[in-house]
N, C-alpha and C positions, 0 to 999 in steps of 0.2 A: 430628883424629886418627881410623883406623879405630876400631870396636868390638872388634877382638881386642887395638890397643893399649891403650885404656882399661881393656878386662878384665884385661892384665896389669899395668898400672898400679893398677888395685884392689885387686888380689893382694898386691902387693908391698906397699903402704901398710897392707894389714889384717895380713900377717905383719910388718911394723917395729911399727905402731900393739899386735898382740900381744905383741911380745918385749919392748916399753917399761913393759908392764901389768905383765908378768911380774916385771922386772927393779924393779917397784916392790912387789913382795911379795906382788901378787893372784895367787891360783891359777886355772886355767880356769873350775872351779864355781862361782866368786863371779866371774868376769868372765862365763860364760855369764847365771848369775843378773841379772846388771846389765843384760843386751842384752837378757833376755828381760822386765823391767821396764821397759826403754825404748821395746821395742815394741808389749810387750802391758800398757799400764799398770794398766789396770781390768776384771779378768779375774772370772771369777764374775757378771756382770751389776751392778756397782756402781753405782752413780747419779754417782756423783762423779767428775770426770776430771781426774789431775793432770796431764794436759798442756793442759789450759786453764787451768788456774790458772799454772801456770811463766809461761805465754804471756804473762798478765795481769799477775804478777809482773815480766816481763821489761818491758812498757809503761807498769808507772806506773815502773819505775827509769828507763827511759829520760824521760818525762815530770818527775820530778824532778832528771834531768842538764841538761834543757833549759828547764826553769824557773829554775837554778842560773845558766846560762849568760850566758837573759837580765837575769838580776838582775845579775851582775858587769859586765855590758855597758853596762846601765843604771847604775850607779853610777861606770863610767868614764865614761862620756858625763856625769855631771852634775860631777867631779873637771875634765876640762876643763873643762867651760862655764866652773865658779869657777875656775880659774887664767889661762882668759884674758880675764877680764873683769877678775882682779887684775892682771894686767901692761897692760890696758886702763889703767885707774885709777893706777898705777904709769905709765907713761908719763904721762898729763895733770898729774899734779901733778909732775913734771920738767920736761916744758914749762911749767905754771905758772909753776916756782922760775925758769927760766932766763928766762920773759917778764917776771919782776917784779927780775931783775937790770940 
């Protein structure tokens, strides 16, 4: 798309994205407030940055979704191995029964 379509596609997204805010009981001063915490987070010379912390917060949950994953993965992989080594073992002793008839 051009740059006058995306500009009015911005528009349009940030007045629905405002009327949604609205309609959820925030007023402009505490939604201005919020954007201006979001963009200016450590204002006054802090040391501390909460947007590297979120960041970091953001990657060890994602590192514990994917530690979660391959454990459940791992635990089906080892649920097959033991079922079909039981229907292994489950078969041989049916042949057994049926070679010793």
């Amino acid at each position: 798309m051009g740059k006058i379509t995306d500009a009015a596609v911005a528009v349009i997204v940030i007045i629905i994205g405002l009327y949604i805010l609205t309609r959820m009981g925030l007023t402009f001063p505490s939604i201005e407030h919020m954007f201006h915490k979001f963009f200016f987070p450590s204002s006054g010379g802090a040391t501390n940055n909460t947007t590297a912390g979120l960041i970091l917060f953001g990657m060890a949950a994602s590192n514990s979704k994917i530690r979660e994953k391959l454990k459940n993965h791992l635990v089906e992989m080892k649920r097959r191995i033991l079922t079909s080594s039981l229907k292994k073992a489950e078969r041989e002793a049916r042949a057994r029964d049926n070679y010793e008839r």
